[in-house]
DSSP file (Angstrom, degrees, kcal/mol; ACC not computed):
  #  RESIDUE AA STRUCTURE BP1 BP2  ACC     N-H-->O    O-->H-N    N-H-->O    O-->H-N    TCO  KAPPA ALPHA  PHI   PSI    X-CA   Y-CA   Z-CA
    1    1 A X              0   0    0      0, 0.0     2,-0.3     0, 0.0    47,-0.1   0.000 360.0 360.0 360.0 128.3   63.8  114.8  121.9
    2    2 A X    >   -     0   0    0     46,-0.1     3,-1.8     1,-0.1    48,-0.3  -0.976 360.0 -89.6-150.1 174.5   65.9  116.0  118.4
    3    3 A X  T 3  S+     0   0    0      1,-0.3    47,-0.1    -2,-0.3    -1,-0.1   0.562 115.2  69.8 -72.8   2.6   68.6  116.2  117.5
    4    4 A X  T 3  S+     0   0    0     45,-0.0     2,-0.6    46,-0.0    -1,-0.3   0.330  79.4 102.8 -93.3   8.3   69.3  119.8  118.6
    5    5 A X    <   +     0   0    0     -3,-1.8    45,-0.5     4,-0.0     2,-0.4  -0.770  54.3 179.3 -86.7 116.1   69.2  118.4  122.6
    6    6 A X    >   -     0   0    0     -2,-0.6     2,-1.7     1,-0.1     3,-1.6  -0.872  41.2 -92.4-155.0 144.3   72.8  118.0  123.9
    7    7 A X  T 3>>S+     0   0    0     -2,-0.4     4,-1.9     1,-0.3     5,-0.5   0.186 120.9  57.6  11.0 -36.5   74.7  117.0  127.2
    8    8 A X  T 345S+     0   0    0     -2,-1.7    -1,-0.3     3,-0.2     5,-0.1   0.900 102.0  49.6 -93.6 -35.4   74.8  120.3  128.3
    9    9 A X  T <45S+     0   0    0     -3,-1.6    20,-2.3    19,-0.1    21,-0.5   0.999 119.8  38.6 -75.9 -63.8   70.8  121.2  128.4
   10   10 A X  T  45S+     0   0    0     18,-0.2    20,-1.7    19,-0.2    21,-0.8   0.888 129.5  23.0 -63.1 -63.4   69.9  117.8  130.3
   11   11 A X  T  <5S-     0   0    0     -4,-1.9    17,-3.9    17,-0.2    20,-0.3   0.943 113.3 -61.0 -87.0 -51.8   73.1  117.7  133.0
   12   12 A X  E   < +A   27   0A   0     -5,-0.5     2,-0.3    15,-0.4    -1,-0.2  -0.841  50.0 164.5 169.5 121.9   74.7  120.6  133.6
   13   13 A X  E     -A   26   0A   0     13,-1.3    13,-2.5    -2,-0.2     2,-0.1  -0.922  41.9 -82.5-159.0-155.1   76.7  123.6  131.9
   14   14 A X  E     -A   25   0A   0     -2,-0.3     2,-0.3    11,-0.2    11,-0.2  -0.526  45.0-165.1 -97.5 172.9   78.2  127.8  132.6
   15   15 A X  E     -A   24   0A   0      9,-0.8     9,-0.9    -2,-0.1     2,-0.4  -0.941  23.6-104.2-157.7 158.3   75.6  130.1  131.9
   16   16 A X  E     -A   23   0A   0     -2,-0.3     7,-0.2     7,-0.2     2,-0.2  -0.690  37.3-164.7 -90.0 159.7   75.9  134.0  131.4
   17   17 A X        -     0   0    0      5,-1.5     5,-0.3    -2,-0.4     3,-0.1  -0.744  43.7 -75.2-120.7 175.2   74.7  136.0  134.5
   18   18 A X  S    S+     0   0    0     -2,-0.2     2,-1.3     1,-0.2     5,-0.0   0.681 107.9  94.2 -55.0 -16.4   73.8  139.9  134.5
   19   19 A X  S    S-     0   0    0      1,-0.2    -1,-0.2     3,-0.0     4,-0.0  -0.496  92.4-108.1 -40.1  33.3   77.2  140.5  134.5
   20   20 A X  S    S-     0   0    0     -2,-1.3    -1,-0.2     1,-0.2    -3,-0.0   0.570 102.6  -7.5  10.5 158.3   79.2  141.2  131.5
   21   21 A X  S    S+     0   0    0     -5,-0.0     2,-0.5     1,-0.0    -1,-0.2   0.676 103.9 131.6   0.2  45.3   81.7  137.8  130.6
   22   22 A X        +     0   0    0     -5,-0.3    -5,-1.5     2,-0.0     2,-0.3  -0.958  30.3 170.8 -91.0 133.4   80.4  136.4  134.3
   23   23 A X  E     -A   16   0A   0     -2,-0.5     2,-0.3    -7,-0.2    -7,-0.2  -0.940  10.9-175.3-127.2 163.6   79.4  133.2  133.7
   24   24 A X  E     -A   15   0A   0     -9,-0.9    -9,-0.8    -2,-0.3     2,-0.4  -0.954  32.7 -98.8-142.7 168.7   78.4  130.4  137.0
   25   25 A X  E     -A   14   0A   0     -2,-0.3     2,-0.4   -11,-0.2   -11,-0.2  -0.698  37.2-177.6 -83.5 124.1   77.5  126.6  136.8
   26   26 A X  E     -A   13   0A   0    -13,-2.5   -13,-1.3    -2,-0.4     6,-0.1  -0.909  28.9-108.9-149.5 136.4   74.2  125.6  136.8
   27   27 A X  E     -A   12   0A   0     -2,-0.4   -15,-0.4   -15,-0.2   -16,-0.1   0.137  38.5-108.8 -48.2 156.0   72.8  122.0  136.8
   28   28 A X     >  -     0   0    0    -17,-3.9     4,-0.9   -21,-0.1   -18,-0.2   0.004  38.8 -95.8 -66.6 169.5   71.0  120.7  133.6
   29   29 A X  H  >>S+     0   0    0    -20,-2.3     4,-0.8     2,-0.2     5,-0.6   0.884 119.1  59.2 -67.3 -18.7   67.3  120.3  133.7
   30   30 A X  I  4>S+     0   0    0    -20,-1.7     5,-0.5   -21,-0.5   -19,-0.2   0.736 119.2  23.6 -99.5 -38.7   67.7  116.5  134.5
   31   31 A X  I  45S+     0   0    0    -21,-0.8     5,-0.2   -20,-0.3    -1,-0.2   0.484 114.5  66.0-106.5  12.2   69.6  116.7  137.5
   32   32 A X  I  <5S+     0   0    0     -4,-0.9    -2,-0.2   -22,-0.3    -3,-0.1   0.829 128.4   3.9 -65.9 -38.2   68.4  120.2  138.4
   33   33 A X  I >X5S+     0   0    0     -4,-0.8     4,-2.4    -5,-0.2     3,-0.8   0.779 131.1  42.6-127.8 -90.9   64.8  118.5  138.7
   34   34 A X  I 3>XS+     0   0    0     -5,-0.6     5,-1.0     1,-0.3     4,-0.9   0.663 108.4  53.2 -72.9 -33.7   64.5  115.0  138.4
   35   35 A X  H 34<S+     0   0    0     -5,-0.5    43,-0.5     2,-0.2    -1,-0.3   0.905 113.8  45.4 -75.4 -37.1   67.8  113.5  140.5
   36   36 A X  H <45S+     0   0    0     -3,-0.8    -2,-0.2    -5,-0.2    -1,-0.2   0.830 123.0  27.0 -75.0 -49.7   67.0  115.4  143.6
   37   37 A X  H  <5S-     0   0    0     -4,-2.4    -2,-0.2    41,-0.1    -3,-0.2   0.484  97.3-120.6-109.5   7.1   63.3  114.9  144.0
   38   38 A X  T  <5 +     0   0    0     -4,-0.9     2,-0.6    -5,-0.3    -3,-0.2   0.990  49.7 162.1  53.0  64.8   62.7  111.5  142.3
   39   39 A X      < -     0   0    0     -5,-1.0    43,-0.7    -6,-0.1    -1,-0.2  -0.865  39.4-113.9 -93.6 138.2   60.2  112.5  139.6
   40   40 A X  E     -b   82   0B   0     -2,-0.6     2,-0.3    41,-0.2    43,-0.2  -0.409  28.5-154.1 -68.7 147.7   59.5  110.4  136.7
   41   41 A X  E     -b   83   0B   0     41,-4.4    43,-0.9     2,-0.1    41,-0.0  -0.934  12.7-158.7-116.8 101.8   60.4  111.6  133.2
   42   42 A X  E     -b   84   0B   0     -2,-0.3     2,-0.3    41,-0.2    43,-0.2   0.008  11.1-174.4 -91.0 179.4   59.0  110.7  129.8
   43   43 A X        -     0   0    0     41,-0.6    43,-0.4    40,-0.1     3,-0.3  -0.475  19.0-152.3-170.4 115.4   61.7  111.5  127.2
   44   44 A X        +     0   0    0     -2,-0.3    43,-0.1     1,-0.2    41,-0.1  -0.558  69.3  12.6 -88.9 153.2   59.7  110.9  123.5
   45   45 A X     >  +     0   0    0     -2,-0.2     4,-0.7     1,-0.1     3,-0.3   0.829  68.0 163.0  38.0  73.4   61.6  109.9  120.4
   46   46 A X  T  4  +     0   0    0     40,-2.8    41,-0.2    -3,-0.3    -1,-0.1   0.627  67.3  74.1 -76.4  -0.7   64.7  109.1  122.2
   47   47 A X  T  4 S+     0   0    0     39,-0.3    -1,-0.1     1,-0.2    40,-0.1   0.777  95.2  60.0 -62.6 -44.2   65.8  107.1  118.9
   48   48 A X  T  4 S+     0   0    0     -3,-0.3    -1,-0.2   -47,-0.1    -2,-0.2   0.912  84.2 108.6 -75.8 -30.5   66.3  111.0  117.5
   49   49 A X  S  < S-     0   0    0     -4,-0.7   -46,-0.2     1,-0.1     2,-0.2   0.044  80.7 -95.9 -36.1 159.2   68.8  112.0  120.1
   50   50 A X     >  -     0   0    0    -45,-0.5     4,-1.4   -48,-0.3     5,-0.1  -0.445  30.0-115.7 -73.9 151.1   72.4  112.6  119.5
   51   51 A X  H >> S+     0   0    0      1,-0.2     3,-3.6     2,-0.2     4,-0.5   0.913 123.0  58.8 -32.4 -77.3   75.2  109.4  120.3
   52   52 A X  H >> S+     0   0    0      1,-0.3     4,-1.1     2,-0.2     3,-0.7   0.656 114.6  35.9 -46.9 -63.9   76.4  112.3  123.3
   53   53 A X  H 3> S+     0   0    0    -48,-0.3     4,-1.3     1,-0.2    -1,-0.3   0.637 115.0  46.3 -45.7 -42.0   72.8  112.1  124.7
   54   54 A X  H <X S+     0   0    0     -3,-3.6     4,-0.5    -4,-1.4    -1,-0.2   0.349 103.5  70.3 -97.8   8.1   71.6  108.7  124.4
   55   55 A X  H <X S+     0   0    0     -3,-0.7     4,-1.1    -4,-0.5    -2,-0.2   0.789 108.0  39.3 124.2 -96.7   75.2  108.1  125.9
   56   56 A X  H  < S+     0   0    0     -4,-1.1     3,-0.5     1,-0.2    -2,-0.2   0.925 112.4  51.1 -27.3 -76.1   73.5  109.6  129.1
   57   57 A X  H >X S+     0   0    0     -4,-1.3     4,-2.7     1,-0.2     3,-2.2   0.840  94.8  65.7 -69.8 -53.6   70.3  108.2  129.1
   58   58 A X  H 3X S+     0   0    0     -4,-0.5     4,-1.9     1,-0.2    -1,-0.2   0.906 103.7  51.3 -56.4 -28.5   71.0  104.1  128.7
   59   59 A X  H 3< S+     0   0    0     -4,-1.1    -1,-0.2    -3,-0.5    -2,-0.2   0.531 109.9  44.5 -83.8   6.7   72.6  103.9  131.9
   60   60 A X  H X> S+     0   0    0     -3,-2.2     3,-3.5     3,-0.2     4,-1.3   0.828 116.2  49.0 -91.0 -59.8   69.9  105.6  133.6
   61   61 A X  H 3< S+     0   0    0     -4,-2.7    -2,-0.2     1,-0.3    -3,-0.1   0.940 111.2  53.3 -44.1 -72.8   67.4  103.2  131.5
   62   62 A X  T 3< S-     0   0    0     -4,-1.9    -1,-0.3    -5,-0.3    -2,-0.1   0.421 127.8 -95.3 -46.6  -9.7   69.4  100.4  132.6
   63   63 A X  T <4  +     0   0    0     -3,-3.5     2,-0.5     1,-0.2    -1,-0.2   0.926  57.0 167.4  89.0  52.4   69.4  101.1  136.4
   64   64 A X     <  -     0   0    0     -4,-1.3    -1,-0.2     1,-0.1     3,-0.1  -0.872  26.7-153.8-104.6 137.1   72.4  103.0  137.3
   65   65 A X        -     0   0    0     -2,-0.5    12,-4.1     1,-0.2     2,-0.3   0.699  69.5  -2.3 -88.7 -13.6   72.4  104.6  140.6
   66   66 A X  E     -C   76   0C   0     10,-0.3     2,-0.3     2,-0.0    10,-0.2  -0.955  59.5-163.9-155.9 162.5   74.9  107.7  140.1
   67   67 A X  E     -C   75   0C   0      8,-1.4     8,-2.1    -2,-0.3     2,-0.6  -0.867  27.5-103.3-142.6 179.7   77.1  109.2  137.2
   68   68 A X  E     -C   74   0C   0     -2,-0.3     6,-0.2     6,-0.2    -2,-0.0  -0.962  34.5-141.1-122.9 101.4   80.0  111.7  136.7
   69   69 A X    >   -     0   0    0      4,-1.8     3,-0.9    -2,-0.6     4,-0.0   0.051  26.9-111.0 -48.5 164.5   79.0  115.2  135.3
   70   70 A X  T 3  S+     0   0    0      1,-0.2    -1,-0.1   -58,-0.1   -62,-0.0   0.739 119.8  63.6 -58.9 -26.0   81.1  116.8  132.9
   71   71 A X  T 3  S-     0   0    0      2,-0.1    -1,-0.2     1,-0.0   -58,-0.0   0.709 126.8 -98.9 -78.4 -17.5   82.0  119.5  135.7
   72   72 A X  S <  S+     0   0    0     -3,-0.9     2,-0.4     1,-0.2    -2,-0.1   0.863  76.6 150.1  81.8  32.8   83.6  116.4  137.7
   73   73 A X        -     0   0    0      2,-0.0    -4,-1.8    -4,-0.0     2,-0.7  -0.844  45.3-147.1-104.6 131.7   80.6  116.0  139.8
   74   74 A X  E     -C   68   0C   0     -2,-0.4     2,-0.5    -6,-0.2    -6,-0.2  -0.829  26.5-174.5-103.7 116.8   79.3  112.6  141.4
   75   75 A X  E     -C   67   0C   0     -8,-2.1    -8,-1.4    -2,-0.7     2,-0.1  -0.973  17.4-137.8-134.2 139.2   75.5  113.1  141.5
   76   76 A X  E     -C   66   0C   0     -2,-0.5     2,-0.4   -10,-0.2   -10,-0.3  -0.361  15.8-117.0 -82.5 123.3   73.6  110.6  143.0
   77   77 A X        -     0   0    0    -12,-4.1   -42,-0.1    -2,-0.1   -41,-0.1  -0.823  33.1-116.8 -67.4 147.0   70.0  109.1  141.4
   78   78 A X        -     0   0    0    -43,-0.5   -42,-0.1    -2,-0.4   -41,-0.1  -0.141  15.7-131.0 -55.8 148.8   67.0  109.8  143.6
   79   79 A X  S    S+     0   0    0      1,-0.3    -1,-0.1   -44,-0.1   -42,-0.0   0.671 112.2  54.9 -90.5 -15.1   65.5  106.3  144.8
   80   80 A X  S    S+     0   0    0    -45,-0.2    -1,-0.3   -44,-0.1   -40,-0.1   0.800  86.7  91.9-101.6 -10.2   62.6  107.9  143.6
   81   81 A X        -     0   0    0    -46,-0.2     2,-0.2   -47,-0.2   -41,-0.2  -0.151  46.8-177.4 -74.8 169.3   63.3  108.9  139.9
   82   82 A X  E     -b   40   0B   0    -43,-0.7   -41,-4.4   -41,-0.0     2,-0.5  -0.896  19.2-129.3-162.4 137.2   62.5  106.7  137.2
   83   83 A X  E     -b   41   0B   0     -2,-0.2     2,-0.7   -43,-0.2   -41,-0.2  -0.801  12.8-168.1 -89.6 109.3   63.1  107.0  133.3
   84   84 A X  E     -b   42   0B   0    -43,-0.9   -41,-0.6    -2,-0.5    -2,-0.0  -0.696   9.6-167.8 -71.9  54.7   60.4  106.5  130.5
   85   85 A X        -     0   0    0     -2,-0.7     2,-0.3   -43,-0.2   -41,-0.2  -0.206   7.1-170.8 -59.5 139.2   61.8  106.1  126.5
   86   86 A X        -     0   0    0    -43,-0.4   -40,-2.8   -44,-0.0     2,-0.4  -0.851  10.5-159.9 -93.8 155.1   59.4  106.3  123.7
   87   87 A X        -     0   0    0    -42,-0.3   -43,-0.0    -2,-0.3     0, 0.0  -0.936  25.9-106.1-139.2 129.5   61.4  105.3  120.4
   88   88 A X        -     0   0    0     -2,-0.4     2,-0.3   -44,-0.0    -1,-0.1  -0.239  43.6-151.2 -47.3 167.8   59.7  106.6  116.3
   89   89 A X        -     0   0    0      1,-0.2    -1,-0.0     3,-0.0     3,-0.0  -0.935  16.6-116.0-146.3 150.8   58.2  103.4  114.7
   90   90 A X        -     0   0    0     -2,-0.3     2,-0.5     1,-0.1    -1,-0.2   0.281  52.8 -76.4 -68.0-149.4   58.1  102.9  111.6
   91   91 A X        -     0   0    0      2,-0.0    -1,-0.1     0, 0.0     0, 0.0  -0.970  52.8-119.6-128.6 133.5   54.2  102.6  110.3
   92   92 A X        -     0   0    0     -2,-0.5     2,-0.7     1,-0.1    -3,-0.0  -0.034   7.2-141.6 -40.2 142.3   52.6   99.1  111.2
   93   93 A X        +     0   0    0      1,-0.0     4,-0.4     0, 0.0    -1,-0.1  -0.998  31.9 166.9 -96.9 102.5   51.5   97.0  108.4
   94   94 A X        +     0   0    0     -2,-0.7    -1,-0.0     2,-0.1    -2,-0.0   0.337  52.4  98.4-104.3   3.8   48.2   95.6  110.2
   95   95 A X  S    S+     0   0    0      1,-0.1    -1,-0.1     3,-0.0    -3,-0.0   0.932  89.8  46.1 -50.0 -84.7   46.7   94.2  106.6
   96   96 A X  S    S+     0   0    0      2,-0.1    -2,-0.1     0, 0.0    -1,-0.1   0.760  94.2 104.2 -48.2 -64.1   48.4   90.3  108.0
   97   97 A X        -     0   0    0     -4,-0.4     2,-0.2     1,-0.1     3,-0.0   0.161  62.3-132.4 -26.1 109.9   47.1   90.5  111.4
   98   98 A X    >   -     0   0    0      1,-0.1     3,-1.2     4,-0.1    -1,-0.1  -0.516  26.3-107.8-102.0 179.9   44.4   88.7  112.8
   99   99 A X  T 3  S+     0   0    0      1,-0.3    -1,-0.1    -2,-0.2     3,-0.1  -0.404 115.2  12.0 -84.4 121.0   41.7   89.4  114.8
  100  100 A X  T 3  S+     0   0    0      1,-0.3    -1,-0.3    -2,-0.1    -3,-0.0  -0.198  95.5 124.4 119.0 -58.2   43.3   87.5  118.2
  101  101 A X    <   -     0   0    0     -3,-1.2     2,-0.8     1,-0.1    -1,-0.3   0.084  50.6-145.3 -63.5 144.4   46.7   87.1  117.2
  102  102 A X        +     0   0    0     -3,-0.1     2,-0.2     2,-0.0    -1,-0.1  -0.868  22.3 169.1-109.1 136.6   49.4   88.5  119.1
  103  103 A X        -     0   0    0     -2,-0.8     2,-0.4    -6,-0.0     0, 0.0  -0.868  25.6-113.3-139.6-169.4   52.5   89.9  117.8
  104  104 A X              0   0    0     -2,-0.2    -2,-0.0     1,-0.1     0, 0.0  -0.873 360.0 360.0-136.8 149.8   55.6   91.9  118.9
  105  105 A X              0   0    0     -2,-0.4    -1,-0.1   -13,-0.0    -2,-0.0   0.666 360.0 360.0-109.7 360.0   56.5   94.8  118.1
């Protein structure tokens, strides 16, 4: 995930066809794929997404069962999908740590 990912790639936007100015609708990769069949999704550095993206993604993280496409579409989650985040980290200062100790990250 960077910041060059936006609304339209994951849910859903017009597309050109062979057709000179024909355009049609066609679902994003994220409900194209993932809403329909229940697959699990990893989505790395979601921390770099755009607002518009992450926007998307926390009510899915959060357990939402459906949302409202841009298109005015009600699409349904799959009972089987499930969403994965990784978030950048800064780098660890493990010098203070001891051998044993638990911390949180």
């Amino acid at each position: 995930m960077d910041e060059q990912m936006d609304r339209r790639t994951l849910l859903e936007s017009y597309v050109c066809t062979k057709q000179p100015s024909e355009f049609r609708w066609q679902l994003g990769s994220l409900t194209q794929v993932c809403f329909y069949n229940g697959f699990w999704v990893v989505v790395e550095d979601v921390d770099k997404a755009p607002p518009d993206v992450q926007s998307i993604l926390l009510p899915l993280l959060e357990g939402a069962s459906s949302f409202i496409t841009g298109h005015g579409e009600a699409i349904r989650v799959h009972k089987g999908f499930r969403l994965f985040t990784t978030v950048t980290s800064s780098k660890l200062d493990i010098s203070s740590i001891k051998e044993g100790s638990c911390c949180s990250f």
